[in-house]
Each structure stands twice: as C-alpha cells, then as structure tokens.
C-alpha positions as CSV (number, residue, x, y, z in Angstrom):
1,X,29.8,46.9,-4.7
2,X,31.7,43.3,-5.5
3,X,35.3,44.5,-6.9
4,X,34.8,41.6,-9.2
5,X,31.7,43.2,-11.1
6,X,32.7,44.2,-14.6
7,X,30.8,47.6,-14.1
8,X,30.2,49.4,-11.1
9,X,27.0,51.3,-9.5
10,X,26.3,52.1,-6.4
11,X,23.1,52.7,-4.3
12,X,22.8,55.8,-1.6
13,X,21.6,55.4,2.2
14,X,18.8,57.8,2.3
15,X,17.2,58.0,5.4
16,X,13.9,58.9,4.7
17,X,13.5,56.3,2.2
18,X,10.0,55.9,2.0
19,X,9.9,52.3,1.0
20,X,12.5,51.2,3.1
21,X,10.0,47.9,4.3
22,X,11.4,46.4,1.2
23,X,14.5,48.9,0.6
24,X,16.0,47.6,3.8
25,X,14.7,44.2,4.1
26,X,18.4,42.8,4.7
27,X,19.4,45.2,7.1
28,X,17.1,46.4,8.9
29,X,14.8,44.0,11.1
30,X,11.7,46.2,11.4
31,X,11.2,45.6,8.1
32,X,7.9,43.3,7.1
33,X,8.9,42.6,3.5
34,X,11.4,39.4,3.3
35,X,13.0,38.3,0.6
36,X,11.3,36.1,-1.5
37,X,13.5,32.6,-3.6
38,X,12.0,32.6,-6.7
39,X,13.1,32.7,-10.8
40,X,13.3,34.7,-13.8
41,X,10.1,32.5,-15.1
42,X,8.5,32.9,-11.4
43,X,8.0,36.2,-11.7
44,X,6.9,36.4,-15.4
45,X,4.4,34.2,-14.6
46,X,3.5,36.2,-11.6
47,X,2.9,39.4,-13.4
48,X,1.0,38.1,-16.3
49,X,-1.5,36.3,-14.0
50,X,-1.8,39.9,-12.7
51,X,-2.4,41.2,-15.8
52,X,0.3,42.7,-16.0
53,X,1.8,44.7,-19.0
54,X,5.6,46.1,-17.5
55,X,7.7,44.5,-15.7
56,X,10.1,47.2,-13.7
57,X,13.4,46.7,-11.3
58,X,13.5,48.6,-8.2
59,X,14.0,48.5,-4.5
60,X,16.6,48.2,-3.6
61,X,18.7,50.5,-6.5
62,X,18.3,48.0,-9.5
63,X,21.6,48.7,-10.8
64,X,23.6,47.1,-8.5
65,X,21.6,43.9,-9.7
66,X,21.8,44.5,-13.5
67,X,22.8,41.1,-14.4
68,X,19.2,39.7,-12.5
69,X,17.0,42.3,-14.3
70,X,18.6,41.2,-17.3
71,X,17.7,37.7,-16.9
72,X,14.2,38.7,-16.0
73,X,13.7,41.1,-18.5
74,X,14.8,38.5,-21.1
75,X,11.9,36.5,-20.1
76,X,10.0,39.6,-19.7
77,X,10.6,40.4,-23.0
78,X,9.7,37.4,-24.7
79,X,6.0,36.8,-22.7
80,X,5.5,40.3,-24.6
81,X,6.2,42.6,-21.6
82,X,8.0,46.0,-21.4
83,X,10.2,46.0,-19.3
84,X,11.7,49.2,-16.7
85,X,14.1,50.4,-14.2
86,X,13.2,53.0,-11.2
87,X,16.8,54.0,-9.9
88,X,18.8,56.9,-8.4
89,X,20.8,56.9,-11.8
90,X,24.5,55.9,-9.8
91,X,25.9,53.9,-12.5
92,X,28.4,54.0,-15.2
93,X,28.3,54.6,-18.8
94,X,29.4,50.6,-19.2
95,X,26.5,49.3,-16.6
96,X,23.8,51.4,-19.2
97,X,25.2,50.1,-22.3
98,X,24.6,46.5,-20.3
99,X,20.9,47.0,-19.8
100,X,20.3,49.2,-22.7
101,X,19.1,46.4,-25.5
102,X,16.5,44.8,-22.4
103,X,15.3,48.3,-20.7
104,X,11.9,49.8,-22.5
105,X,11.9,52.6,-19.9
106,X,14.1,54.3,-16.8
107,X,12.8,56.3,-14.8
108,X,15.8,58.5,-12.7
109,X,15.5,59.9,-8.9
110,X,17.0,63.4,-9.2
111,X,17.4,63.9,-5.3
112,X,19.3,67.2,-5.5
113,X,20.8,70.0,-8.0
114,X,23.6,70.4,-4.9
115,X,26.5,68.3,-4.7
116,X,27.0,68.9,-1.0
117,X,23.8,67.2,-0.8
118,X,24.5,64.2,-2.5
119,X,27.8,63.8,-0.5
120,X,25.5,63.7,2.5
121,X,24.0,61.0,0.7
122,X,27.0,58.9,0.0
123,X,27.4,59.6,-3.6
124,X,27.7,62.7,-6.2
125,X,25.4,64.7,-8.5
126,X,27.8,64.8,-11.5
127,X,27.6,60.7,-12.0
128,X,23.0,61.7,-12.1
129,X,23.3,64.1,-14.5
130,X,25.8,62.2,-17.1
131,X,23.7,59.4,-16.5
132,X,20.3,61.8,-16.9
133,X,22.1,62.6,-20.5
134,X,23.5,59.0,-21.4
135,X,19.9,57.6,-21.1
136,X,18.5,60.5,-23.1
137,X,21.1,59.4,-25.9
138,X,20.4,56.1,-26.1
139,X,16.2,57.1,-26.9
140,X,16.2,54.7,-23.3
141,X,12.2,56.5,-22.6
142,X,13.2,58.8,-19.8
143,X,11.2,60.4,-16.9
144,X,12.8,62.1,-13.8
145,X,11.0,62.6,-10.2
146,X,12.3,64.4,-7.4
147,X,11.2,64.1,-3.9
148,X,10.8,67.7,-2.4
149,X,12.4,68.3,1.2
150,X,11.6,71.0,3.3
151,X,15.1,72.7,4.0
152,X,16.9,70.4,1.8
153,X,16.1,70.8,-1.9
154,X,12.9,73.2,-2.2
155,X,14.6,76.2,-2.7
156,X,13.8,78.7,-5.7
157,X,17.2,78.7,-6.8
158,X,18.0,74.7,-6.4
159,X,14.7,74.1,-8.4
160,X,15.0,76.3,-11.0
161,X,19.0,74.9,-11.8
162,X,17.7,71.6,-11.2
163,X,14.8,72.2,-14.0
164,X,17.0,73.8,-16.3
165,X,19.0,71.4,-16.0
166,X,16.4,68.6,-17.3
167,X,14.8,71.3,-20.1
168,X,18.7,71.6,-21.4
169,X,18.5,67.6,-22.3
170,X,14.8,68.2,-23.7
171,X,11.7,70.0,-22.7
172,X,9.6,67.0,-23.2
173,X,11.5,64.4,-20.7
174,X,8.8,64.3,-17.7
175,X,9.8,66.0,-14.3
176,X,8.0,64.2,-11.7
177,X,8.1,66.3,-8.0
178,X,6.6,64.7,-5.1
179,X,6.0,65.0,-1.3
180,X,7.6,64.2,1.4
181,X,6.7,62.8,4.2
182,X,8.4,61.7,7.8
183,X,9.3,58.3,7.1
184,X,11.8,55.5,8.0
185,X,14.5,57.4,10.6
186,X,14.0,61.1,9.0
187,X,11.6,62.9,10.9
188,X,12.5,65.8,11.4
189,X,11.5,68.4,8.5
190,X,7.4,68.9,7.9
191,X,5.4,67.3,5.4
192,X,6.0,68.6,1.9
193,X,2.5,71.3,1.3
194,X,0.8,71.1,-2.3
195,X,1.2,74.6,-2.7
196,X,5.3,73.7,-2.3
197,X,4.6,71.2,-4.9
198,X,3.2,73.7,-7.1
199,X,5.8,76.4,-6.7
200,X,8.0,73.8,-8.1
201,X,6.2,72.8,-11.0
202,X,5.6,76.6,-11.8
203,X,9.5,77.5,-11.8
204,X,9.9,73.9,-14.1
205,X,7.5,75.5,-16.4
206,X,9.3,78.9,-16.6
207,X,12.5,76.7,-17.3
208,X,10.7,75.1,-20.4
209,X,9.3,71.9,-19.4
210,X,6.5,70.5,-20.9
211,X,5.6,67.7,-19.3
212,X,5.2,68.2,-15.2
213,X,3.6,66.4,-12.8
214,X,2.5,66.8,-9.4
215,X,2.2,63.4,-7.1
216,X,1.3,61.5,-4.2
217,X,-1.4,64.0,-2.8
218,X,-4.5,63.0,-5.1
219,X,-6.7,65.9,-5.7
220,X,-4.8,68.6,-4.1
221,X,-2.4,70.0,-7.1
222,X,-4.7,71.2,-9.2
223,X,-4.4,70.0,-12.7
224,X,-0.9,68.5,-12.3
225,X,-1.9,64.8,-12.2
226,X,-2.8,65.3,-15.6
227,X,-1.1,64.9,-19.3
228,X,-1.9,67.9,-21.3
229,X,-1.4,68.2,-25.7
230,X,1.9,70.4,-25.5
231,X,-0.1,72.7,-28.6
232,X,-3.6,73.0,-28.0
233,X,-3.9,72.4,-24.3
234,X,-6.2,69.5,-24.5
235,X,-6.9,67.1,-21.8
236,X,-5.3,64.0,-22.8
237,X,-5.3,61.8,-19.2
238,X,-6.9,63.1,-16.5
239,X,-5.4,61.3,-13.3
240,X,-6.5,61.2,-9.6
241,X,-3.3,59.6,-7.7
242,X,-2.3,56.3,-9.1
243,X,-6.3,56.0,-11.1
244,X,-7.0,56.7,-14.6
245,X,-10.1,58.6,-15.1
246,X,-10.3,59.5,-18.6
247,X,-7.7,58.3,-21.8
248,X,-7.6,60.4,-24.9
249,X,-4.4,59.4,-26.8
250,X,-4.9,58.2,-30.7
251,X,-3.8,54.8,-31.3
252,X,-0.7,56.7,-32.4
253,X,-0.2,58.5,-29.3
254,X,-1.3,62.1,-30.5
255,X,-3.6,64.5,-29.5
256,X,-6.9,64.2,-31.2
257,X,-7.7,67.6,-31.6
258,X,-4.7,69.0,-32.8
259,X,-3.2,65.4,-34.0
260,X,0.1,66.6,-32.7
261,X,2.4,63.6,-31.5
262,X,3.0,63.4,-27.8
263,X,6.2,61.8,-26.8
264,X,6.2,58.4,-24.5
265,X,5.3,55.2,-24.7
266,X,1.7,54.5,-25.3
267,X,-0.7,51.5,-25.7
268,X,-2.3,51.4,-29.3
269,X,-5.7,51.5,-26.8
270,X,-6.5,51.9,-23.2
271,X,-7.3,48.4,-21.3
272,X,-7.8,49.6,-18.4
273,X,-5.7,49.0,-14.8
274,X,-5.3,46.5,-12.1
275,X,-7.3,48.3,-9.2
276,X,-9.7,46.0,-7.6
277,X,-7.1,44.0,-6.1
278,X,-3.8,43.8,-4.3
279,X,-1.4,41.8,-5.4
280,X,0.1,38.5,-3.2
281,X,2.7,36.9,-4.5
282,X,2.1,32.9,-5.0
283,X,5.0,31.3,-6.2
284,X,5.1,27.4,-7.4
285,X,5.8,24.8,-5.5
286,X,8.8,22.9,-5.8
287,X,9.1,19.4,-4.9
C-alpha cells in the first residue's frame, strides 16, 4: 500500500483465488483479462446500456482503490445506480468512513474464524471482524460469504465460532457459504461436497441466523438458494444458481402472507435480469 495514502487497506494473496484471470491480471501473465483505460462516465455508460441497476467494486480488493470507486460511484450515483463493494473487509475504520456516504451495499469475504489462518494469508482476522461490526453500524447493507476449504476452515468448531460470530452482530445479516474448487495454484484439497455446504448452513442455523444461503452448485443444496419469510416460512425467491425463478417481495419488501418486513434492499418490483447475454465491454473512441 502507497505510504502516502491517508488510510490504509490492504489486499491478501490467496492462492486459490478463483477469479484470479482478473485478480492477477498485473502480475501474473497467464491471465486473459487485461486492464482496460477507461473513465468514471465510461463505465456508467457501460452498465446502463447493459441494463444495469448496481454498479459494484471488486477484483482486485476494492479498498485499496477507494478513491476510484468513489469517483465512479459518484457518477454511479447520479445515473440512478446503487452502488457496492465485494471485499475481504482489510481496511480501517478511516477508509469506511471514506466510502460510507457513496456505498449502498458491501458485501465482506469471511475466509476464516482462525487467525493462524489469516496469517497464512498475509493479514489478520481481528481487522474482518471490527470491520464486519463497523459496517453493521453504519446500516452500510451487509452480507458475508465464506468460501469452504476442505482441511482449512470446514470444521464443526471453526463454523460454528465463525457463525456465532455473525449472529452476535445480527441474526438477519446474510451468511453466504460456498464451494471450493481447485483453482489458480491451490490444488491440492478436494472439491467442497453439497452435503459439506449443508452441514455448514445447518450449524449457522443452530447459531441463530436467519438468512443462509448455499451457492455455486445450482440445484444440489436443497432449498438454500432460496430467501425464505423469517415468520411464516414462505417462499419469497426461489433461486437456481445465479437465475431468478420466482419473486414474491411486496413493493415494501415484506412477506405477503404474513406482511412481516424482510430486511435488504429491494426493488419496489421485479424487472427481471440480464441473462440472454454476455457482457463485452465497448468503450468510446477517443480521437
């Protein structure tokens, strides 16, 4: 990080980063995914052409380029977008405070509840879980995912500390636990199973969480792609992977069989998602 940065954060070398193509794109030369010269109104423009309705910082570890996001986000902000950071939550209270008035939504990695681990890592758990807290605070819309390793962070005990952990700040911020896979220059542990995915979200539920959700193996964890009314059990959005199949929020974001409120950040109605096509960047030409 530049000693000359008025706040610091810091990213962590993981090696089985699973979107290292970008991630690493200015260190590694495997990568496929330059970088790309473009602006703050570039990229606004980009998204709403897309159809886009957030606009989110992330690989490499947004922090460490909060003064860009912010300039984005400002335009962001003013085309009508919300605006959002995916991050491994490295940063200090200052660098939050920077971002807070121009970040809708921040979504943490939790990689480990073992500080060992982190150290591995380059970094330290106590720095995620102030910052876990901080963004809670601020009402910063808050969701938290961890990648489960076989032999690194799938143990009973780890899990249920780690889920404890999140239910102490508030049983309704999201837990998010996903598979892993050998990627990038980690291959050495097995695939992450569903049923391992569901053991986790079981011992998050017996910590108090109400909000859990398995991903990235559509169709085979159950019903934990889906959002459920904390009250009445209701379906509310029924998921397969990264699809939408079914949208039952009010306008108000409540169930609407038991009208209780459920907490995040929803569209008045459902438009729909950009599925039908990738998307490939086209920035304007300069002369």
């Amino acid at each position: 990080v530049d000693e000359e940065h008025n706040y610091l954060a810091g990213f962590f070398l993981v090696s089985n980063c699973q979107n290292w193509v970008t991630s690493q794109a200015l260190r590694d030369p495997a990568a496929v995914s330059p970088p790309l010269q473009t602006t703050p109104k570039d990229l606004v423009r980009m998204a709403l052409a897309q159809g886009g309705e957030i606009m989110v910082s992330t690989y490499n570890e947004p922090l460490i380029t909060s003064e860009w996001a912010v300039e984005v986000f400002k335009e962001a902000r003013a085309a009508g977008l919300m605006t959002g950071y995916v991050s491994n939550g490295n940063g200090t209270p200052r660098v939050l405070e920077y971002i807070r008035p121009w970040v809708d939504l921040y979504k943490v990695d939790l990689k480990s509840f073992d500080d060992r681990h982190y150290r591995q890592l380059g970094g330290r758990l106590q720095p995620i879980l102030d910052t876990i807290r901080r963004l809670y605070e601020m009402e910063t819309w808050l969701e938290v995912l961890t990648l489960l390793v076989p032999g690194f962070n799938d143990s009973d005990d780890e899990l249920a500390r780690l889920t404890e952990f999140i239910a102490g700040v508030s049983q309704e911020i999201p837990w998010h636990v996903t598979a892993f896979h050998k990627d990038y220059k980690m291959t050495g542990p097995e695939n992450t199973r569903a049923e391992d995915l569901i053991r986790a979200a079981e011992i998050g539920r017996r910590a108090g969480l109400r909000f859990i959700y398995a991903g990235n193996l559509p169709g085979q964890v159950g019903d934990l792609e889906n959002t459920y009314c904390p009250a009445c059990r209701e379906l509310l959005v029924e998921r397969f992977g990264y699809h939408i199949r079914k949208y039952r929020l009010t306008s108000g974001g409540a169930c609407p069989s038991c009208r209780r409120s459920v907490p995040g950040r929803w569209a008045e109605s459902f438009r729909g998602q950009i599925t039908d096509r990738p998307f490939v960047p086209r920035l304007p030409r300069r002369t």
